[in-house]
N, C-alpha and C positions, 0 to 999 in steps of 0.2 A: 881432726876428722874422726867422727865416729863410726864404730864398726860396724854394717851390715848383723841384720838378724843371719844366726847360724842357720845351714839345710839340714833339718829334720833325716833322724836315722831313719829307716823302713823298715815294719818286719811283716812277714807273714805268718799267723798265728793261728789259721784253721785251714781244711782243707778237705775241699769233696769231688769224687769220682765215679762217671757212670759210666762203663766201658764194656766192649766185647769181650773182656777178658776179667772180668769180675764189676762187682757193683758195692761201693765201696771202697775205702782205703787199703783196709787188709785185704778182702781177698784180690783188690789188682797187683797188692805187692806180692802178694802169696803166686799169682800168675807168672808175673816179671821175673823173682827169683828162683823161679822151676821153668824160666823156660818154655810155658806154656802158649801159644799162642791160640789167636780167637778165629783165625782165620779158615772158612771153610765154603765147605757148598752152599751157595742160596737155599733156603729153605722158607723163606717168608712168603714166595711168588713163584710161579712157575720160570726157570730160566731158558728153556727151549730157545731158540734164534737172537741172545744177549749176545754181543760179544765179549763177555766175559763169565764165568760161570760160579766166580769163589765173590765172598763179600765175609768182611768179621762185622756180623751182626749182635747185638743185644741181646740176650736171649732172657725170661724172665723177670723184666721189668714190668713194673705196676705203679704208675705214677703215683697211686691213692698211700703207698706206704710211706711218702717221703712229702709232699706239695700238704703244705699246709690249710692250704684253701679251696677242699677242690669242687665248690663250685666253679670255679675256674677254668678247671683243666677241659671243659667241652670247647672252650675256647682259645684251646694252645695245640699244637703241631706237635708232631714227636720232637721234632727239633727245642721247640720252648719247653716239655715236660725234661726230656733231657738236662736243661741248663737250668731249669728252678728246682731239678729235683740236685741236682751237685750243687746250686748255693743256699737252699737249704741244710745238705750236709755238712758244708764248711761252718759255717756258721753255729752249729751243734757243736760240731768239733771244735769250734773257739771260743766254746763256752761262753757265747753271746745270745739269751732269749730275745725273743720279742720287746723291746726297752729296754734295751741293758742299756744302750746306746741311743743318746739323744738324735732323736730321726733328724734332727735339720745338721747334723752333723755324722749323717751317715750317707753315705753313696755308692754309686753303682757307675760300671764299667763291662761293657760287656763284649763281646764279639761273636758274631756272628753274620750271615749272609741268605744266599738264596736258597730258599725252603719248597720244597716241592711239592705239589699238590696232584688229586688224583682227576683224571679227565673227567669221569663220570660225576666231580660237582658241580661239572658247568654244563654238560651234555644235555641237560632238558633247558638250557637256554638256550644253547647251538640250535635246535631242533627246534625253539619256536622262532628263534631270529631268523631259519632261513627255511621256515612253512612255505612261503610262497615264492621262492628264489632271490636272487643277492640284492634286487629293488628292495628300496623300503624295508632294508634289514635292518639296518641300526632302531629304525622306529619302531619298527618290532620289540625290539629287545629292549626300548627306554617305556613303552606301553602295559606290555606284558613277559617276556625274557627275563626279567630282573626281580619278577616276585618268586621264581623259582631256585633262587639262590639264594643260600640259607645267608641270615643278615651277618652272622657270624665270621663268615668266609674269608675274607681279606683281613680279618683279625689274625688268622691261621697263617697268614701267608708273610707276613711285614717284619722283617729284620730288627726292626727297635723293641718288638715286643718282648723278646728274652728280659732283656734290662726292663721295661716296665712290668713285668710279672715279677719280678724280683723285688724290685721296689714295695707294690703292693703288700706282697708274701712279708716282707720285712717291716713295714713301717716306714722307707729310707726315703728321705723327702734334700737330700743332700743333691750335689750333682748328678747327672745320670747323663751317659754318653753309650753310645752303639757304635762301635768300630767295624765296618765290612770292607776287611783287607784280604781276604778268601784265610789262606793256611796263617798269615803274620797277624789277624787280628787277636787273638790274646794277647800274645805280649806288646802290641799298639795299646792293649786297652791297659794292659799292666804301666804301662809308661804312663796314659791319661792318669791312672790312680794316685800314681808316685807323683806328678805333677799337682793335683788335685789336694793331696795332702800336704804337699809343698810351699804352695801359697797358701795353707792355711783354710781354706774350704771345706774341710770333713778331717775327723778324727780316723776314723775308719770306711770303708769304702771295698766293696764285695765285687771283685773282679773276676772272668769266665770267659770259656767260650762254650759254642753249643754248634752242632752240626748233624743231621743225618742224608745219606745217599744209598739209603736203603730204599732203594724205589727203580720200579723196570724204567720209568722215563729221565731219571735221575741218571739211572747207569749208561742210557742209550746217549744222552746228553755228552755227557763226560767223553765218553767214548767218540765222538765228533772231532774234542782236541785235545785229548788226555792219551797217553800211552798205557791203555790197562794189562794189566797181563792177561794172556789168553791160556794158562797154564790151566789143567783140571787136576792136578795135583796141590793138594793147600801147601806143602813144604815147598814147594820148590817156586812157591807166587811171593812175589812182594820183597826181594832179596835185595835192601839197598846194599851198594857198592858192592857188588856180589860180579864177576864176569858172569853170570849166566843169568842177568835179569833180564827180565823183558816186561815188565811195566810193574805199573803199581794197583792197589785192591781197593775197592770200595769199603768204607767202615760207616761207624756212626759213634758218637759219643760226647761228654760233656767233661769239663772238670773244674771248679769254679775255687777258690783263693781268696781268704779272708787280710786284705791288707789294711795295717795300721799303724798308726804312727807310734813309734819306739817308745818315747817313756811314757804314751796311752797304753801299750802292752804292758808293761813292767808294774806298771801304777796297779794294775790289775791282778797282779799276778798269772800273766796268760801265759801258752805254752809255746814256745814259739821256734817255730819251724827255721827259718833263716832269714837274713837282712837282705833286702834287695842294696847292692852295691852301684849297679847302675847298666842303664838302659841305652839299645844306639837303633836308628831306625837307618835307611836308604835306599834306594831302587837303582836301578840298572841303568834309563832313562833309555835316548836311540839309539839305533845302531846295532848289529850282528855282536860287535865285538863286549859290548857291553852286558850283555847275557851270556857270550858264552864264557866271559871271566865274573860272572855274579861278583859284577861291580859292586852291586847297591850292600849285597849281604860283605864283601868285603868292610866298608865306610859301616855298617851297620857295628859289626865284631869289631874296629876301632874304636868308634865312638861309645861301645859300653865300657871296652880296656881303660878307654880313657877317665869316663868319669869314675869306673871304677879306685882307680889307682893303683891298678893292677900292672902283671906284664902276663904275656902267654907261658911264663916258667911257673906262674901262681894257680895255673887255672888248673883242674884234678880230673876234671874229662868234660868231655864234648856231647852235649844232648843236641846229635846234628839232625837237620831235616829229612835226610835219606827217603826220597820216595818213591826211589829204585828204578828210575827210568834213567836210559840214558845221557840225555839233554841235560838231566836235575842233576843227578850224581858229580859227572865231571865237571858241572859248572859250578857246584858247592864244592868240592875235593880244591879246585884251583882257589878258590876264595881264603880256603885254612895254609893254604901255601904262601899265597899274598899275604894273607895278615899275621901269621904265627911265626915262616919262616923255617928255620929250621926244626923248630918243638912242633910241625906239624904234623913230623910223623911219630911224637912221642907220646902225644897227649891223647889219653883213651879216649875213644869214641862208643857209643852206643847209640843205633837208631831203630827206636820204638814202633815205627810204624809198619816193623816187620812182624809185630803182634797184632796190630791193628788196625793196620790198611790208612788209606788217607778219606779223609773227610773235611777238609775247610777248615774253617774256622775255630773246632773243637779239638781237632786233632791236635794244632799246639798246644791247646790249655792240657789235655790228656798228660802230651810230652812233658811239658814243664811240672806235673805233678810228681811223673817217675824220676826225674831228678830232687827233687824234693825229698823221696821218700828215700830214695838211694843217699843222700845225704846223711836223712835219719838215721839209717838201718847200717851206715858203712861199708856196703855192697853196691858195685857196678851190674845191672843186669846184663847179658848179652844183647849181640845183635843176634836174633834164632834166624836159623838156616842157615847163614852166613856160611861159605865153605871154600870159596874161590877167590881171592884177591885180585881185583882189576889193575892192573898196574896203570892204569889211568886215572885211579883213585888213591892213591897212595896213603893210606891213613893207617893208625893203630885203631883195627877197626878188634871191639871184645868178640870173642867168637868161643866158641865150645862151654861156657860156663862164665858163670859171675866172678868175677874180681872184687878184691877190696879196693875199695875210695884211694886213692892217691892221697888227695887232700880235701879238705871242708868246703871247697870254691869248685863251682860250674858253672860250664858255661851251656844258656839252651839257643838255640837259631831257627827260625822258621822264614821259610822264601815261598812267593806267590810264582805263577807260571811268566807274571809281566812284570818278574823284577824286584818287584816291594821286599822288603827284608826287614827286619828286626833281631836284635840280638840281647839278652839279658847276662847278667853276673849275680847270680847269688853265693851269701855264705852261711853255712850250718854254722848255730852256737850252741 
């Protein structure tokens, strides 16, 4: 009996970053290990009657210095200039031009979700669909309604589009997939890549997510069934596993990941960041008791140990989801209990979105870059703010200042509010 073909090593080999807290690789690292956070007052829109007042906004983004093609950009969302302007970046940073790589053996993975638009694109449709009251509205608006809406619009709005701007932007005629698992789609779409190169499908494949909720109907939304904080204090909002949280922050941001197959790096001479080890998905499914033991993120943090070949005594800290609400905290804190055991109150934790508020979909790619770099650079950032230990979180959670790396191997976790979870293992070489 002959042996099965071997499973290809993984590495990641570039790496780009659009954040509240710098734009770019260096200066978000430069943010992370000062402890700086992004987190502040609205200043993009008037926040008067929000209920909430702080958001870690972008500040000083200019799509045209980064998006290759920008004819384009009148037809992308901040959300899509976000995610083509980080896989752009990565891709510089992997020392991959336009043709380095054979387009039918490059691909794309992307993550991302619902994208918000502003009322007043549709407002001179509203106004002629319902000219002469709610009769014969629809017909209104299939007559005349619909030539007042620019042909562009629903381009702006569609979740697949990050990954086919990317594609374009690139040449990548490889697979292309769009993961919309809210906060777990990047690393769903990191798994689709690692799968995708797996079977042999693409050499390389440019994986992300993209997200903003910088928007007064965005934040009104959220706020429906999100626990925002209502703090007007920046320091004292957004404090995972912190006793004195009280929700989480609006953000926006992108972080996009050039993944490739290992002796395609090497053959290259490429730079490379770390091997992906291995990847574990799960959800919660029905039931009260099942979220509130973040079942799924449990099975998720197994199933990557697993394929890893790992144990929780290898792992050098925890790039946990922390998105400082109640419900989320102690339902992730019990899950590192389940699956780690005893090492769950050994193994440092850091959670990033106390620099950067939560935003979907982008938000984990953002996280999974600051372990990346933390990697690189042999430094753990803090959790900022961090000052109160919930004794119903019980974690080694970093707090007052950066630490050194334990070891080469992290672990990152990102959980949806319905359960969906995802866990990855990578290691620094």
């Amino acid at each position: 009996m002959t042996a099965g073909p071997s499973i290809p090593r993984i590495a990641v080999t570039g790496l780009g970053v659009v954040s509240p807290i710098g734009i770019g690789t260096s200066a978000f690292w430069q943010s992370l290990i000062d402890g700086k956070s992004g987190i502040d007052t609205v200043r993009s829109f008037p926040s008067e009657g929000l209920p909430s007042k702080l958001a870690a906004e972008i500040r000083d983004f200019d799509p045209y210095e980064h998006i290759y093609q920008p004819k384009f950009i009148k037809a992308m969302s901040r959300d899509i200039q976000l995610g083509v302007s980080a896989a752009s970046m990565a891709m510089r940073d992997a020392g991959l031009p336009r043709g380095a790589v054979d387009p039918d053996r490059l691909g794309v993975e992307f993550g991302a979700g619902h994208i918000s638009y502003q009322p007043q694109q549709l407002i001179e449709a509203a106004r002629v669909m319902f000219a002469d009251g709610e009769e014969n509205a629809l017909a209104r608006l299939a007559s005349s309604g619909m030539e007042t809406i620019h042909p562009l619009w629903l381009l702006k709005q569609l979740p697949n589009m990050p990954a086919c701007h990317v594609a374009i932007e690139h040449d990548a005629r490889g697979p292309n997939n769009t993961i919309t698992a809210c906060e777990s789609s990047a690393l769903l779409a990191l798994a689709e890549a690692v799968n995708v190169i797996e079977r042999d499908a693409a050499d390389v494949v440019i994986v992300g997510g993209c997200s903003s909720h910088i928007d007064p109907l965005e934040m009104s939304r959220l706020s429906l069934y999100e626990s925002l904080s209502r703090e007007d204090d920046p320091e004292r909002a957004c404090l995972p596993f912190d006793r004195d949280r009280d929700g989480t922050v609006v953000g926006e941001g992108a972080a996009s990941f050039v993944v490739e197959r290992w002796d395609h790096a090497v053959r290259r001479g490429a730079n490379i960041y770390c091997e992906i080890l291995g990847i574990g998905s799960g959800c919660d499914g029905a039931g009260p008791r099942g979220r509130q033991e973040a079942v799924g993120l449990t099975r998720a943090i197994d199933a990557a140990l697993r394929r890893s070949g790992l144990s929780p005594r290898d792992v050098g800290h925890m790039n946990a989801h922390g998105k400082a609400t109640d419900r989320d905290d102690i339902a992730e804190s019990r899950a590192y209990q389940q699956s780690f055991g005893t090492q769950a109150g050994r193994i440092p934790v850091t959670a990033l979105k106390s620099y950067f508020g939560h935003f979907g979909a982008g938000s984990g790619a953002v996280e999974l870059a600051g372990s990346l770099l933390a990697l690189r650079h042999g430094w753990l950032p803090m959790t900022v703010n961090y000052r109160n230990p919930d004794p119903l979180c019980p974690l080694n959670v970093v707090r007052a200042e950066p630490i050194r790396c334990a070891s080469n191997v992290a672990m990152s976790v990102n959980r949806t509010r319905n359960g969906q979870s995802a866990a990855t293992v990578i290691r620094a070489v």
